[in-house]
C-alpha positions as CSV (number, residue, x, y, z in Angstrom):
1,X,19.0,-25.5,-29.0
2,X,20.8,-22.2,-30.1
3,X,23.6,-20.8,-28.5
4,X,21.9,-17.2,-28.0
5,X,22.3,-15.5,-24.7
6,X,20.3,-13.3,-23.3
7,X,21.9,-9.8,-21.2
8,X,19.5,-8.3,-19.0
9,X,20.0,-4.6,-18.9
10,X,18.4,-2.2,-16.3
11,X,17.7,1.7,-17.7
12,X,16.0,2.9,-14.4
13,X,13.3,2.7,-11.8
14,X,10.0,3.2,-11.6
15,X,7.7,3.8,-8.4
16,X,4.4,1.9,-8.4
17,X,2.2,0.8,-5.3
18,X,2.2,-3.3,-5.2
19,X,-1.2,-3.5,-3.8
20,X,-2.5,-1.3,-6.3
21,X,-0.9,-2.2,-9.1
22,X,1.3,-5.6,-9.3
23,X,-1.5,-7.7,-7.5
24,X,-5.6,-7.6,-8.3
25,X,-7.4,-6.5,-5.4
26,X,-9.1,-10.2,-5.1
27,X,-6.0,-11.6,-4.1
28,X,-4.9,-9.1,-1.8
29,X,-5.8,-10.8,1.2
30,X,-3.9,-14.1,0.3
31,X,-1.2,-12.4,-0.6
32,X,1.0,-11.9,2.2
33,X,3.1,-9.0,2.9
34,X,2.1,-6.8,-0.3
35,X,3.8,-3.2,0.4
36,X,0.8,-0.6,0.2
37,X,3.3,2.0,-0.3
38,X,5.3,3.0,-3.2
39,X,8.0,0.9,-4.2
40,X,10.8,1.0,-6.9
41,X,10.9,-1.1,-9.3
42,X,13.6,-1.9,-12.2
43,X,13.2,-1.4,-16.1
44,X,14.9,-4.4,-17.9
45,X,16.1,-4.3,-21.2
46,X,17.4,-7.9,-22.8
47,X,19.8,-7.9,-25.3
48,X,20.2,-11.2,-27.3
49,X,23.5,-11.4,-28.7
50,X,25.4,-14.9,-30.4
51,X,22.9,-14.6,-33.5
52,X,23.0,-13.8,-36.9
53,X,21.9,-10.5,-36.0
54,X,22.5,-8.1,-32.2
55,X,18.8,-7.7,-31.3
56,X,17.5,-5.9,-28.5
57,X,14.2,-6.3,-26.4
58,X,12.9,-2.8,-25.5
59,X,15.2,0.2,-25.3
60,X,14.2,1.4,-22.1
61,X,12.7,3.8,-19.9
62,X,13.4,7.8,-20.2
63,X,15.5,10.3,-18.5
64,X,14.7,11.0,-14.6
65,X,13.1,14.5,-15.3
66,X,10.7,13.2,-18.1
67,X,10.2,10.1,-16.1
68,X,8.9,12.1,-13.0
69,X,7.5,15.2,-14.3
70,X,4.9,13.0,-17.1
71,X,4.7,9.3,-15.5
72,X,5.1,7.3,-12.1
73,X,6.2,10.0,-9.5
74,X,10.1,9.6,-8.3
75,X,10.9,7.6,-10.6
76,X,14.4,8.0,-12.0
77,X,17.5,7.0,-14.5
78,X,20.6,7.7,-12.7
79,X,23.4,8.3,-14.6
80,X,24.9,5.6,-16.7
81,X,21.9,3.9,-16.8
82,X,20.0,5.0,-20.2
83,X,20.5,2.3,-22.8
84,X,22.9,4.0,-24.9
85,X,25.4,4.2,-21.8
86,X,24.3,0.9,-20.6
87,X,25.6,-0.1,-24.0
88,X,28.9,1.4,-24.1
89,X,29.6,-0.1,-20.7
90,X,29.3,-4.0,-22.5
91,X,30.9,-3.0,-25.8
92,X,28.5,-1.5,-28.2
93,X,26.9,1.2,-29.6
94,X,23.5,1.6,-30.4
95,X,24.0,1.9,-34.5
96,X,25.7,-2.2,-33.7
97,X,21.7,-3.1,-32.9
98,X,20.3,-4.7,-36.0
99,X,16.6,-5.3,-34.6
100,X,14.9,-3.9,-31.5
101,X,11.2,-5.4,-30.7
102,X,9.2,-3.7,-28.6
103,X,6.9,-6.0,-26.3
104,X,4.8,-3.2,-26.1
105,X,5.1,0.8,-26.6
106,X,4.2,1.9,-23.4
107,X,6.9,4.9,-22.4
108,X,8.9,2.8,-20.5
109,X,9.6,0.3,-23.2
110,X,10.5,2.6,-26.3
111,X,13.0,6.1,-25.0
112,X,16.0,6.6,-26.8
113,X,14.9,4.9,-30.5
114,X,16.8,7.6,-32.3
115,X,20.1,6.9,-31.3
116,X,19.4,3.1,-33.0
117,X,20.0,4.3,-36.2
118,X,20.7,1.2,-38.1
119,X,18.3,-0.8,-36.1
120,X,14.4,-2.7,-37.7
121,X,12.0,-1.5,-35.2
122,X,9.6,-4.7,-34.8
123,X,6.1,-4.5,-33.1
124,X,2.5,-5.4,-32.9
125,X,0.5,-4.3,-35.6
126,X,-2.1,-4.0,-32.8
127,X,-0.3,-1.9,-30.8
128,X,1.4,0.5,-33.4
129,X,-2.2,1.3,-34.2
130,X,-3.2,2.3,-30.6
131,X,0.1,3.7,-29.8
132,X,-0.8,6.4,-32.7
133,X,-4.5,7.2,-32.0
134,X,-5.0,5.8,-28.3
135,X,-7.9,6.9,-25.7
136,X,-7.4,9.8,-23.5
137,X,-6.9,7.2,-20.5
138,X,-3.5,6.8,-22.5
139,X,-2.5,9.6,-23.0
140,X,0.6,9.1,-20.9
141,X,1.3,5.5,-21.0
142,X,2.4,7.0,-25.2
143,X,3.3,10.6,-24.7
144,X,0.3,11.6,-27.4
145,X,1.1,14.8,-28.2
146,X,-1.9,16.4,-26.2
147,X,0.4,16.3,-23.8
148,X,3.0,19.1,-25.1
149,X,6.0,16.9,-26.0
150,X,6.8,14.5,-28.3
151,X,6.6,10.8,-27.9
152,X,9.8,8.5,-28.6
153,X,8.0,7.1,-31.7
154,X,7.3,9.7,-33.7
155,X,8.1,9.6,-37.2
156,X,9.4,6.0,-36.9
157,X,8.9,2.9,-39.5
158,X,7.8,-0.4,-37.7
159,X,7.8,-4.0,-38.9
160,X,4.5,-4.6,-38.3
161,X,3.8,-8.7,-36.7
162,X,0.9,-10.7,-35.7
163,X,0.3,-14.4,-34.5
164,X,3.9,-16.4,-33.4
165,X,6.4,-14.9,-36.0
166,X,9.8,-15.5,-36.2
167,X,12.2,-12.9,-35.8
168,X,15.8,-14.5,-36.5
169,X,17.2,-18.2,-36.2
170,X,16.3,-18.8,-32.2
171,X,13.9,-15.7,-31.4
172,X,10.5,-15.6,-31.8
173,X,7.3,-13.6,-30.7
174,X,4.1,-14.5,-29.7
175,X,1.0,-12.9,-28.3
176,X,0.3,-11.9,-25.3
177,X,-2.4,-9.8,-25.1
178,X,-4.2,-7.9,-22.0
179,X,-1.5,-5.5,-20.7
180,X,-1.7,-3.1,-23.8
181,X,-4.1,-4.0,-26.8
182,X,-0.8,-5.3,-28.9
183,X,1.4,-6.5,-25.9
184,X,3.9,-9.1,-27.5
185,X,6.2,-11.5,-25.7
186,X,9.8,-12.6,-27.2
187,X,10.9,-16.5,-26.9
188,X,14.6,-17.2,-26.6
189,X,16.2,-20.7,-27.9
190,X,19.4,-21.2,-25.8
191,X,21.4,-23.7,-25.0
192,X,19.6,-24.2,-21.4
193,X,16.2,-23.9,-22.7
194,X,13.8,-21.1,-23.8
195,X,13.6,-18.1,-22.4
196,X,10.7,-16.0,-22.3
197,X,11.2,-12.1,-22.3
198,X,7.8,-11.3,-20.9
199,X,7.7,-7.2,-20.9
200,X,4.5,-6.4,-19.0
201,X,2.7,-9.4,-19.5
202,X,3.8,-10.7,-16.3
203,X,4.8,-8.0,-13.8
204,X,7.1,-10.2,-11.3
205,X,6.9,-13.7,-11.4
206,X,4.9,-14.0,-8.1
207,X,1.8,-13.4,-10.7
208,X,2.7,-17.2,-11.9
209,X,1.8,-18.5,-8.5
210,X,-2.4,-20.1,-8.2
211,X,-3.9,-19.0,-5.5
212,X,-5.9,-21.8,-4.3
213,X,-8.2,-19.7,-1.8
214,X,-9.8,-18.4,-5.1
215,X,-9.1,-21.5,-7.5
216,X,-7.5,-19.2,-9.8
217,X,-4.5,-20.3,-11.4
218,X,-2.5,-17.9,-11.4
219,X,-1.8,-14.6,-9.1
220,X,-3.5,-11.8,-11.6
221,X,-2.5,-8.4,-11.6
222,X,-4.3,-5.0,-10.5
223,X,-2.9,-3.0,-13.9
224,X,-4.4,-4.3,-17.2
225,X,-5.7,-3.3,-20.8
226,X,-8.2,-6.4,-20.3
227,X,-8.3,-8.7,-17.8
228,X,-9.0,-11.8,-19.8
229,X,-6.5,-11.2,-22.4
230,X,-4.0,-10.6,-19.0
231,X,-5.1,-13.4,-17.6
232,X,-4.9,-15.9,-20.3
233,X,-1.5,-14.4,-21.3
234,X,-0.2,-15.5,-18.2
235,X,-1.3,-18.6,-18.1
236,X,0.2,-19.2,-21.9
237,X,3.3,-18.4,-20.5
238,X,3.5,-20.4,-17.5
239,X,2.8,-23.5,-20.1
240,X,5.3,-22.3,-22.2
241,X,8.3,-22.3,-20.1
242,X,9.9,-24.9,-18.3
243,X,9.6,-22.9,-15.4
244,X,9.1,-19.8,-13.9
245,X,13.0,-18.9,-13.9
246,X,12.6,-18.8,-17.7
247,X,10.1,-16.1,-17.9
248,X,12.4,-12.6,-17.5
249,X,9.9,-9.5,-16.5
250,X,10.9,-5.8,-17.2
251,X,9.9,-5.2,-13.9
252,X,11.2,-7.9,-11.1
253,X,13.0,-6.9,-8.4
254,X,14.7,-10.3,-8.0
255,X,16.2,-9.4,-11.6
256,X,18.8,-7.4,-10.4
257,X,20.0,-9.9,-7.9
258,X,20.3,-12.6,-10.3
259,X,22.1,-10.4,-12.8
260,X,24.6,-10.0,-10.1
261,X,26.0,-13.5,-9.9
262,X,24.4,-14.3,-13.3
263,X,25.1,-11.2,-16.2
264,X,24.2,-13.3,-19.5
265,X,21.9,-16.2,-19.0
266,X,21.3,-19.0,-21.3
């Protein structure tokens, strides 16, 4: 294995409603203790540093006004917490970033790309397609310009992937479908194992977990593009990895507690 590490790096929070959205209304019932109310949740970043080249997984979610006033109500980005100053605080700028791949381009995933002026933008050819010309059920998730502003991608040049490609010496994507139409997870060689940097394909790990009431599997969520890609995606994943402590979500709670004792894993 690679000596790669991986940095987890929060840019924010996010409100969502667990029952609604983190867990499929089939499972609700086996589920115990799902909140019903809205809940914050964190938006991870992961920077892979010790390679040939500093790449970065996601750039992050936007400022607290943009983030409330056109997405998840309450949702916020207290100071310091934007990439760019999440950055400084570990040593680097954004112009040090050689490659940023986006799981996905949801608005969450992809604020602040101008400041990453030296940086390859990597993502699914899939996705870049729909990002550009999605349905009006969309609208938000990209900031299409129907909406009076202008979304984070505009004007920028993507590397367009497909299949399992790899990025550098110990990073590689595959996909995983069913969250958006071009959803893309990044695998991690280090020297513990690898790592999978999941994005929105897996919301927080408890969607791993089968719920035998209903034979299924795994725990699916209530928030998908498709169900059967989501599905499927999840289940690829939980093959993939040794086990579930190797699959890193954007959005798990139990994230920040393990970055706590825990800053670079791998």
């Amino acid at each position: 294995m690679s000596n790669l590490k991986i940095r987890p790096i929060n840019t924010g929070f996010v409100t969502t409603i667990p029952k609604e959205y983190l867990f499929h209304h089939s499972v609700v019932k086996y589920v115990p203790n799902i909140p019903d109310h809205r809940i914050e949740m964190p938006v991870f970043t992961f920077l892979v540093e010790g390679g040939e080249k500093l790449l970065l997984v996601d750039t992050g979610m936007a400022w607290t006004e943009r983030a409330n006033t056109y997405h998840h109500p309450e949702s916020r980005q207290p100071e310091g917490m934007a990439i760019h100053e999440q950055l400084a605080k570990i040593g680097y700028r954004p112009e040090d970033v050689d490659i940023v791949v986006f799981t996905h381009m949801h608005w969450d995933h992809v604020f602040y790309m101008d400041k990453f002026v030296n940086a390859q933008f990597i993502a699914h050819e899939r996705e870049i397609d729909f990002a550009f010309d999605p349905i009006a059920l969309y609208y938000k998730s990209y900031e299409h310009p129907a909406l009076g502003i202008t979304r984070p991608f505009e004007g920028a040049e993507f590397t367009r992937v497909r299949g399992e490609t790899d990025i550098m010496p110990g990073v590689r994507v595959f996909e995983t479908f069913g969250h958006s139409p071009g959803h893309m997870s990044v695998e991690v060689d280090t020297r513990e194992g690898r790592y999978i940097c999941a994005g929105d394909s897996v919301f927080v790990l408890q969607n791993l977990d089968p719920v035998p009431e209903m034979h299924y599997e795994i725990t699916p969520p209530g928030r998908f593009y498709n169900i059967v890609e989501t599905w499927n995606s999840i289940v690829k994943q939980k093959a993939r990895a040794k086990d579930k402590s190797f699959i890193l979500c954007t959005h798990d709670a139990g994230l920040i507690q393990r970055t706590e004792t825990t800053p670079v894993i791998g």
